[in-house]
MDAnalysis code that builds the backbone (N, CA, C; Angstrom):
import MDAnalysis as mda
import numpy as np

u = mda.Universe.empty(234, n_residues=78, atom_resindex=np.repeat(np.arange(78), 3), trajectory=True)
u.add_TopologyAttr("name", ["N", "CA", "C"] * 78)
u.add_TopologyAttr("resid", np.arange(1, 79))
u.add_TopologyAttr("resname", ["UNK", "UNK", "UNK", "UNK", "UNK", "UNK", "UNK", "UNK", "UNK", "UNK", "UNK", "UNK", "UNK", "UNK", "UNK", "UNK", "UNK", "UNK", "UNK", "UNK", "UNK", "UNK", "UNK", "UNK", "UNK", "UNK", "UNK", "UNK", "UNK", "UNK", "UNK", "UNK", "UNK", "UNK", "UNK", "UNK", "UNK", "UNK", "UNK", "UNK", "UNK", "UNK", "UNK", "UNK", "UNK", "UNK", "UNK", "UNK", "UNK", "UNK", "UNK", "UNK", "UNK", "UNK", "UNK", "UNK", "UNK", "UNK", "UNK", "UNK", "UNK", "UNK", "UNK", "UNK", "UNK", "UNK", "UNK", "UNK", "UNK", "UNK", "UNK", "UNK", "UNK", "UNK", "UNK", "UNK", "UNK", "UNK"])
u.atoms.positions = np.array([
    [0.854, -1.180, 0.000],
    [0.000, 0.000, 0.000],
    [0.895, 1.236, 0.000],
    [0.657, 1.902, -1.270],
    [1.820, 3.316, -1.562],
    [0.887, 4.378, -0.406],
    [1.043, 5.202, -0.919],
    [0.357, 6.933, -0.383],
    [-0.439, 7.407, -0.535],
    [-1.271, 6.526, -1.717],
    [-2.163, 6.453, -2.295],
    [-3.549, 5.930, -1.504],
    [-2.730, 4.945, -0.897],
    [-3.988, 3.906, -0.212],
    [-4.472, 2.765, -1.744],
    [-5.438, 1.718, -0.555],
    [-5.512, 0.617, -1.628],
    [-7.004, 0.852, -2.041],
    [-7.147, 0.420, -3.094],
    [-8.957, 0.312, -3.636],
    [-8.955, -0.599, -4.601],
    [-10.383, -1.386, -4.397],
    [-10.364, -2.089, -5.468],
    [-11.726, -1.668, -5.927],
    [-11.815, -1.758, -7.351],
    [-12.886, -1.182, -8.016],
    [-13.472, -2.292, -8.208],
    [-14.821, -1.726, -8.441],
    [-15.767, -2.742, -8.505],
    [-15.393, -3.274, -10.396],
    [-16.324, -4.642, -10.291],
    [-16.219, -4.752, -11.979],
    [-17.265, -3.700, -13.079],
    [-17.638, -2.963, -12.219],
    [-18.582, -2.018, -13.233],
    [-17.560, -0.556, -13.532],
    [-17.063, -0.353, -12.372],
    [-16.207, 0.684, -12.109],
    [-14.895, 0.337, -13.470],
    [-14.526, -0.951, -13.336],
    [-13.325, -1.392, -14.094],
    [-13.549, -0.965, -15.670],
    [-14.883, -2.270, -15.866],
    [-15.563, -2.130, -17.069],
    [-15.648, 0.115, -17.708],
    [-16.123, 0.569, -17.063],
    [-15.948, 2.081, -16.533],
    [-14.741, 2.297, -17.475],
    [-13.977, 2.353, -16.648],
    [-12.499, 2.794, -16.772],
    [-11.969, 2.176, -18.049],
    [-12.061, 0.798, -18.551],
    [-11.120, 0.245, -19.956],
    [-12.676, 1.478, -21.042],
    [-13.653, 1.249, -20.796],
    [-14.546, 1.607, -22.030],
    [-13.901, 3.617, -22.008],
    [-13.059, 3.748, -21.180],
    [-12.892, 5.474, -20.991],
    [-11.547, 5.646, -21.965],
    [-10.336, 4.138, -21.790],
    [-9.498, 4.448, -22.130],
    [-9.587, 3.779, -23.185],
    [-9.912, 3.028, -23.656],
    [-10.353, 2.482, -25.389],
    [-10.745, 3.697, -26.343],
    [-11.638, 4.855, -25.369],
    [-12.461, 6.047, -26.448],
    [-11.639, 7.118, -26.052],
    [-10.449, 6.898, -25.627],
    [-9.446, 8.278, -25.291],
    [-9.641, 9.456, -24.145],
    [-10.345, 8.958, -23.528],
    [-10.715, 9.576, -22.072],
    [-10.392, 9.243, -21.117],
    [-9.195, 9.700, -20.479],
    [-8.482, 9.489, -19.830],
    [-8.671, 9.955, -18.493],
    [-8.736, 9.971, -16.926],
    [-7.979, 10.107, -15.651],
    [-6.897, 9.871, -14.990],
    [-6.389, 10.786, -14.628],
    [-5.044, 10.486, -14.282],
    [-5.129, 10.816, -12.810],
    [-4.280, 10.508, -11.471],
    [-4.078, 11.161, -10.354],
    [-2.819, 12.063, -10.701],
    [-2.292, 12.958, -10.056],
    [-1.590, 13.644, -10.256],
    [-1.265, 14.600, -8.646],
    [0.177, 14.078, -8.129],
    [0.212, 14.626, -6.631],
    [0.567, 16.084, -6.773],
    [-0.156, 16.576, -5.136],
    [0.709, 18.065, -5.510],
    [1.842, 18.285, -5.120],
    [2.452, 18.754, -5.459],
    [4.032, 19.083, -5.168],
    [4.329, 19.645, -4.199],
    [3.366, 20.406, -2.874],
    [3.469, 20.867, -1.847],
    [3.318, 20.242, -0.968],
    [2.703, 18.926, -1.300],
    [1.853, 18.132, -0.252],
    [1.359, 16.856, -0.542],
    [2.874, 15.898, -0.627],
    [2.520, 14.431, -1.581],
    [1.372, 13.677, -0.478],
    [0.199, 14.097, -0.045],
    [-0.837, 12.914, 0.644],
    [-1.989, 13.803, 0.405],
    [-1.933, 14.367, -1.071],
    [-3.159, 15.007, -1.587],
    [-2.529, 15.206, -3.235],
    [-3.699, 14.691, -3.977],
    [-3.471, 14.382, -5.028],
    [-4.302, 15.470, -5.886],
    [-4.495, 15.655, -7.152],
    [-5.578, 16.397, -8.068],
    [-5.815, 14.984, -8.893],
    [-7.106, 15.469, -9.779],
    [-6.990, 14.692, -10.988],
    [-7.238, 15.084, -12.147],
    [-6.317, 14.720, -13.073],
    [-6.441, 15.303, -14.522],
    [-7.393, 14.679, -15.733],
    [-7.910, 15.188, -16.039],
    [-9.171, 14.591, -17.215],
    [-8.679, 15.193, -18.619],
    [-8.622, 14.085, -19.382],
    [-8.087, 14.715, -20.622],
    [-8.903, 14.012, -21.793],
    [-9.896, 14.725, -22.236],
    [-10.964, 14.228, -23.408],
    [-11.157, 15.572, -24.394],
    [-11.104, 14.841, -25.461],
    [-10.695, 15.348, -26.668],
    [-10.007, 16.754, -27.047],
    [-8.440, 16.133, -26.312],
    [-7.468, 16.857, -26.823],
    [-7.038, 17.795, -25.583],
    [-8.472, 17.992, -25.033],
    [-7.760, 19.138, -23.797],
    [-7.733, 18.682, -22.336],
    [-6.829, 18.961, -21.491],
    [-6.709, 18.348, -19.889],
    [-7.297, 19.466, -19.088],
    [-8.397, 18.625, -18.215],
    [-8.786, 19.977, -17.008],
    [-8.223, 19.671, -15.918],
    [-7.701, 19.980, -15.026],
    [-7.149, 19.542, -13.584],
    [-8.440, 19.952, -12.287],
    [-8.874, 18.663, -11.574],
    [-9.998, 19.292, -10.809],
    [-9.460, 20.572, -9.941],
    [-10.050, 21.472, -9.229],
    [-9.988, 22.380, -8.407],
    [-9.451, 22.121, -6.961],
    [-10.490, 21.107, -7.186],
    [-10.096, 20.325, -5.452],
    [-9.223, 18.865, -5.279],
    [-8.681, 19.057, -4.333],
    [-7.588, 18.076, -3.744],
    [-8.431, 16.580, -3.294],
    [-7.502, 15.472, -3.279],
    [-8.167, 14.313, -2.214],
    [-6.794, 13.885, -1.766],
    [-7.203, 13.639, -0.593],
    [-6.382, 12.158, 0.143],
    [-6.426, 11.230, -0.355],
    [-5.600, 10.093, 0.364],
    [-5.468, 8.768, 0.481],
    [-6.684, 8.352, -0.071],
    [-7.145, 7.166, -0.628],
    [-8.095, 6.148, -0.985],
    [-9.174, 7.290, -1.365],
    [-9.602, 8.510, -1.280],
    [-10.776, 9.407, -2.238],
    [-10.435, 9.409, -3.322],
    [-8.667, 9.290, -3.224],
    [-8.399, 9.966, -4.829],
    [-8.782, 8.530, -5.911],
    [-9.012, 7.061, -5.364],
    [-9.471, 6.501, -6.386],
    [-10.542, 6.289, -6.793],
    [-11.605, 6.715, -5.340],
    [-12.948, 6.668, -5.395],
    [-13.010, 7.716, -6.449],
    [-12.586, 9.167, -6.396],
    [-12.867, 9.814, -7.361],
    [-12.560, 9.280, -8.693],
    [-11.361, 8.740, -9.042],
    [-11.011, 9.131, -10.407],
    [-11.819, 7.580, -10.665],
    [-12.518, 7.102, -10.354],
    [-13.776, 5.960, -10.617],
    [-15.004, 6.208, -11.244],
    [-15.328, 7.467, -9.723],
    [-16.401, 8.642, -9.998],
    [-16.265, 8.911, -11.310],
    [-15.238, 9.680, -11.783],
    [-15.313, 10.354, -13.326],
    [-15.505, 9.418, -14.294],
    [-14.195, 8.111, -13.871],
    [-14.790, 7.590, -15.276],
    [-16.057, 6.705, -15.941],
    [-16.917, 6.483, -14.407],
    [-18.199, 6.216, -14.769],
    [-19.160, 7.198, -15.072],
    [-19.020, 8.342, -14.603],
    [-19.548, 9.896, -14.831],
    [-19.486, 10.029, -16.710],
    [-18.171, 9.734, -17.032],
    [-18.103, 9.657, -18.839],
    [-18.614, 8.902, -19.248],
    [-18.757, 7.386, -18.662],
    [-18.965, 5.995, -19.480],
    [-20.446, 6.349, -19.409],
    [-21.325, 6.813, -18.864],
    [-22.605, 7.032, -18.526],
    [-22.734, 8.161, -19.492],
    [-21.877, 9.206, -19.654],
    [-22.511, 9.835, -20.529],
    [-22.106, 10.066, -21.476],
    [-21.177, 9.230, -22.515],
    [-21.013, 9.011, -23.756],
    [-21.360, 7.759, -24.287],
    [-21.635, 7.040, -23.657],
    [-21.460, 5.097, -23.782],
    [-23.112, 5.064, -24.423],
    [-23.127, 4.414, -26.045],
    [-24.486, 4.842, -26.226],
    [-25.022, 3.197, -25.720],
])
């Protein structure tokens, strides 16, 4: 267990995530440099990267970047 903390995604979450990176929609974690036990996350779909606003800890930051990519798969996945 890194700094990250551990998570395991569910198989819908997974399924999620390969159907995000097959169609080029990507999440990334990304630590901050002031403060490696808080992460951002970067979203990068078609062509441009947004970095969220807000920070997570340990084990949010995968719940989130889960969050998003079922947040996309839901709303591009016809």
């Amino acid at each position: 267990m890194g700094l990250m903390g551990s998570y395991y995604a569910s198989n819908r979450e997974m399924d999620a995530s390969e159907w995000c990176i097959r169609n080029k929609i990507f999440v990334s974690p990304i630590s901050d440099k002031k403060n490696n036990n808080k992460w951002y996350l970067e979203i990068e779909l078609n062509g441009k990267i947004n970095r969220s606003k807000e920070s997570f800890g340990k084990v949010v930051i995968w719940e989130k970047l889960y969050e998003y990519y079922l947040y996309y798969y839901n709303k591009y996945n016809d």
